[in-house]
GUTORRO-343215 format. One record per residue (C-alpha): residue in three letters; x, y, z. Coordinates in steps of 0.1 Angstrom, whole numbers, padded with zeros to 4 digits, always signed. Layout:
N
ALAXYZ
...
//
This chain:
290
UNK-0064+0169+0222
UNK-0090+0143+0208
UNK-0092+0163+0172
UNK-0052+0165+0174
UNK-0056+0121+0176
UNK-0078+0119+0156
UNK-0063+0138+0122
UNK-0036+0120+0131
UNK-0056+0087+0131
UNK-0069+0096+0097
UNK-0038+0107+0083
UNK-0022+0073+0093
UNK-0054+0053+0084
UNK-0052+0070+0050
UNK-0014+0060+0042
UNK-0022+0021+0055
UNK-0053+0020+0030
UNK-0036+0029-0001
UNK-0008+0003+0010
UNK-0039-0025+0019
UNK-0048-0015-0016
UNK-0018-0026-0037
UNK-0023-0061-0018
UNK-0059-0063-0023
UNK-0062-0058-0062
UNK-0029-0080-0069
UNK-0047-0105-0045
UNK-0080-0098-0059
UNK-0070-0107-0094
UNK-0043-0133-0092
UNK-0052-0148-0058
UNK-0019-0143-0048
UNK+0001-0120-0023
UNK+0027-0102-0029
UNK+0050-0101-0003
UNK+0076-0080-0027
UNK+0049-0051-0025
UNK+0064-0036+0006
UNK+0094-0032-0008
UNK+0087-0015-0039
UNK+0071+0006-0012
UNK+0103+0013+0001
UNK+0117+0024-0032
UNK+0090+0048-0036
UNK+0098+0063-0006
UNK+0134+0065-0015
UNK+0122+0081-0049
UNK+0111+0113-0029
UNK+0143+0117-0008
UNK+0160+0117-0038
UNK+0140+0139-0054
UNK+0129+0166-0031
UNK+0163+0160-0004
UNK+0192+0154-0026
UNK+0187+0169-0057
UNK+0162+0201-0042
UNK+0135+0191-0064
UNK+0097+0203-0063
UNK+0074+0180-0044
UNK+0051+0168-0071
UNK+0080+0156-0092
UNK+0090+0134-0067
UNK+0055+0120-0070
UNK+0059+0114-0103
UNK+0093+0099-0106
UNK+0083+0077-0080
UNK+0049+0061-0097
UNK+0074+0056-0128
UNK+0098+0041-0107
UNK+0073+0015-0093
UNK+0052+0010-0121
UNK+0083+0001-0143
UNK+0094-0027-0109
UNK+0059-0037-0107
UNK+0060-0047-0148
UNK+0090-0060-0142
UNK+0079-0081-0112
UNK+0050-0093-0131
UNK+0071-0103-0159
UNK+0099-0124-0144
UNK+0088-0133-0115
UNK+0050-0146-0117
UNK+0042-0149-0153
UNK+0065-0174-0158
UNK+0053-0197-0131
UNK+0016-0192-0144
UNK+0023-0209-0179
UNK+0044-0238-0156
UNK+0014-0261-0152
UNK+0037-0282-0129
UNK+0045-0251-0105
UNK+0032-0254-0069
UNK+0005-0225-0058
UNK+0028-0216-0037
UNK+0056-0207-0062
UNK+0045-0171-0070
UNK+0042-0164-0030
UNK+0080-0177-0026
UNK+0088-0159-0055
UNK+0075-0123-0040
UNK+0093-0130-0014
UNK+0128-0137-0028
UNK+0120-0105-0048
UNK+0115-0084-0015
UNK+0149-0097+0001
UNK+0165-0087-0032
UNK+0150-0053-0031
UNK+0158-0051+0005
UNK+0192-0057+0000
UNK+0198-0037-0030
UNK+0182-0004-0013
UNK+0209-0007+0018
UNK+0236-0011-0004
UNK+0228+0021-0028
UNK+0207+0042-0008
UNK+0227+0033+0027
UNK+0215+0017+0058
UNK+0198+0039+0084
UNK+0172+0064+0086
UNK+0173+0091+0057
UNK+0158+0124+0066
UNK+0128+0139+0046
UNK+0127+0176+0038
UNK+0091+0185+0038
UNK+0101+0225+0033
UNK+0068+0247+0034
UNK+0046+0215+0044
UNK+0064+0211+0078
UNK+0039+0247+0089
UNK+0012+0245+0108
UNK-0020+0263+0123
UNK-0039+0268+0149
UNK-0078+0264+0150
UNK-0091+0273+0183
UNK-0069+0245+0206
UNK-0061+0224+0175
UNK-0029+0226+0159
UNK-0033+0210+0125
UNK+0003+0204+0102
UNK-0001+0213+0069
UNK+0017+0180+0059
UNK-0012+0163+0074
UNK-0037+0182+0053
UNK-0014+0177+0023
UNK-0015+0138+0028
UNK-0049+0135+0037
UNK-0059+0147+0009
UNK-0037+0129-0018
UNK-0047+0096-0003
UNK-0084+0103-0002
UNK-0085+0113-0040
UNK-0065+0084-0051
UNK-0088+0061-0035
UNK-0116+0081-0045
UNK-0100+0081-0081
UNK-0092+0044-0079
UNK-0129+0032-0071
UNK-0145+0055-0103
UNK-0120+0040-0121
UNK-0131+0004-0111
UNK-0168+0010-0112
UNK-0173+0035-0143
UNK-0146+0030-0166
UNK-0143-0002-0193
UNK-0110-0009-0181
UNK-0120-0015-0143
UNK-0147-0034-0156
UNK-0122-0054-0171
UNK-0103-0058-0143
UNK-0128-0070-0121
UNK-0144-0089-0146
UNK-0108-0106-0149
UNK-0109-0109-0107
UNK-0140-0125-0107
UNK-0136-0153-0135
UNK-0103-0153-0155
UNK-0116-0180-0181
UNK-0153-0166-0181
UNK-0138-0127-0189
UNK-0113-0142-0216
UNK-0142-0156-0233
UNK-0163-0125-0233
UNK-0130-0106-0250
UNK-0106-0091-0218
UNK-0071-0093-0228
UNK-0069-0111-0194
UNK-0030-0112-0198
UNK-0024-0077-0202
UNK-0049-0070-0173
UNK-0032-0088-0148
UNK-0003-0065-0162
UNK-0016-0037-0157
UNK-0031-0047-0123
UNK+0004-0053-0108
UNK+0019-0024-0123
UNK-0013-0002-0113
UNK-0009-0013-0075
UNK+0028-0009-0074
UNK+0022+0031-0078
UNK+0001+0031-0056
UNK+0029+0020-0034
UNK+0052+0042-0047
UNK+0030+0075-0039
UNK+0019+0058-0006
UNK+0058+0057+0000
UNK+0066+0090-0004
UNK+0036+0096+0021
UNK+0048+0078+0047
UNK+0084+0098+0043
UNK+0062+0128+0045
UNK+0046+0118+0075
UNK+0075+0104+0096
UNK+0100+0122+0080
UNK+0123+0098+0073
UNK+0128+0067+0057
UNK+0145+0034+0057
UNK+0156+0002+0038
UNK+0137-0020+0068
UNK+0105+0000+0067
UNK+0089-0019+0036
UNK+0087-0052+0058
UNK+0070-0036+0088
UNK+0047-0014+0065
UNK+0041-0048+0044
UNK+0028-0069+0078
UNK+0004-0041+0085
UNK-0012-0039+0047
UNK-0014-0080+0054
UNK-0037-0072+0090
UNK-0056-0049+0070
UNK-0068-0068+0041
UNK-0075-0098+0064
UNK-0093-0074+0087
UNK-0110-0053+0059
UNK-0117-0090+0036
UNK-0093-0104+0012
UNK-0098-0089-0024
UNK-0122-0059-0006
UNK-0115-0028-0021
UNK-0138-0010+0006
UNK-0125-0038+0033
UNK-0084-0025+0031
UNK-0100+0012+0027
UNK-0120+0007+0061
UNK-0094-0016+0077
UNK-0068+0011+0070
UNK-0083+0039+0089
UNK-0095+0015+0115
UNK-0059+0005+0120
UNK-0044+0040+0117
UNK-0074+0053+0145
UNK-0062+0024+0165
UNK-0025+0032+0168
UNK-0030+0066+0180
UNK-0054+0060+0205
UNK-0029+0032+0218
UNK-0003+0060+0215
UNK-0024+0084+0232
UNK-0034+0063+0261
UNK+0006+0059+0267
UNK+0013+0024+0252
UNK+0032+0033+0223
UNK+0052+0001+0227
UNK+0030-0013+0219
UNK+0017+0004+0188
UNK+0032-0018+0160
UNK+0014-0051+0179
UNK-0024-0040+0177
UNK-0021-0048+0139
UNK-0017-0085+0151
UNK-0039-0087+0180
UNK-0070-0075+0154
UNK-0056-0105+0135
UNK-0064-0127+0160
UNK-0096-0113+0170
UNK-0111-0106+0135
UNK-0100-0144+0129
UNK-0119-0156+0158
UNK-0150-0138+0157
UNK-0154-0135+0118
UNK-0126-0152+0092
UNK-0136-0135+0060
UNK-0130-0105+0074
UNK-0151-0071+0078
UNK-0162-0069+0041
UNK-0154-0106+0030
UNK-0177-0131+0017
UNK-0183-0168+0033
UNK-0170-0197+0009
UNK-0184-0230+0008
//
């Protein structure tokens, strides 16, 4: 019973982190969130019932469609809806946050009336078998998502700590002017950023459908709140801080599920708000400010 809770922790954790992620480099980067990141989410999600339900297609061409999907909304997100208010020099900082989130209600609105309101089943097919190993019944779906997440992020963080162009980027997080000056195309880094975290929605979308087996036009706001718990409990702009937070929060869920609270299963994202506030504001992996 514990192992069955626990890959089930870690299979949850694992969706939440690559979600904490999207907010974490867009935040890392342009200091902003984006509260339109849920939703684009959402449409990844979509992507795979479309893909795999509707038109019978294999699995890892949903995958596929869906990062295109996102990445071309996270471009286009990024190009009419912040980069205009970062050459305003009159704009308010808080412009590109009420921008994100009239972009989310659009999104919101625009999935219910093509895709239909309601829960749309997911057709897993050969993933929805399972085995046994000794008193442990393991799903392969599970495995399957486990997995994907785990190499992304593992992919992600060479990328950002070998590679020139995650050098870039975090050269771009850490001093925009300073990286600029040392050649970064800052411009099309901050680009690339947005577009480069909104597939990472999109895939962690079509996990979730997996998972749950279904999806929704509401789920990007609910999904969206709980990335916002984990990069404030993991540190704002941590990479490692939304991977931690995420499995923390995903452990955390099914124990409160096991224990036979699972009303209260979408709250403990909050109450480790409140605590992690308390006890240490920057958050797990943060860094004190003057």
């Amino acid at each position: 019973m514990f192992l069955e809770q626990l890959i089930n922790g870690l299979t949850t954790g694992s969706i939440y982190a690559m979600v904490a992620l999207g907010y974490t480099l867009v935040f890392g980067v342009l200091g902003i969130i984006n509260m339109a990141h849920g939703e684009i989410f959402m449409f990844g999600a979509f992507m795979g019932v479309v893909i795999t339900t509707t038109f019978g297609l294999p699995l890892w061409l949903a995958f596929l469609v869906a990062a295109i999907v996102t990445g071309i909304m996270g471009y286009l997100l990024e190009l009419l809806a912040l980069r205009p208010l970062r050459k305003s020099s009159e704009s308010s900082h808080l412009a590109p946050l009420i921008s994100t989130i009239g972009v989310s209600i659009f999104l919101e609105n625009a999935a219910d009336q093509y895709f239909g309101s309601g829960n749309h089943p997911v057709e897993s097919g050969w993933l929805d078998t399972s085995f046994t190993i000794g008193s442990v019944t393991i799903y392969t779906v599970q495995l399957v998502i486990f997995f994907i997440a785990i190499a992304l992020m593992i992919g992600l963080s060479y990328w950002l700590l070998k590679t020139k162009g995650g050098k870039a980027l975090r050269a771009t997080a850490e001093d925009l002017d300073t990286a600029s000056l040392l050649g970064v195309n800052t411009k099309r880094m901050i680009t690339a950023t947005v577009v480069l975290a909104s597939v990472i929605g999109g895939i962690a979308g079509i996990l979730v459908g997996m998972a749950f087996s279904s999806v929704n036009p509401q789920m990007g706001l609910a999904i969206g709140l709980k990335g916002l718990a984990i990069i404030i409990l993991g540190g704002m702009g941590s990479v490692k801080g939304a991977v931690v937070g995420g499995m923390i929060l995903g452990l955390s869920e099914t124990v409160i599920v096991a224990i036979g609270l699972s009303g209260y299963r979408d709250a403990i994202a909050f109450v480790m708000i409140i605590i992690i506030l308390l006890l240490r504001p920057q958050g797990l992996f943060g860094k004190k400010t003057a």
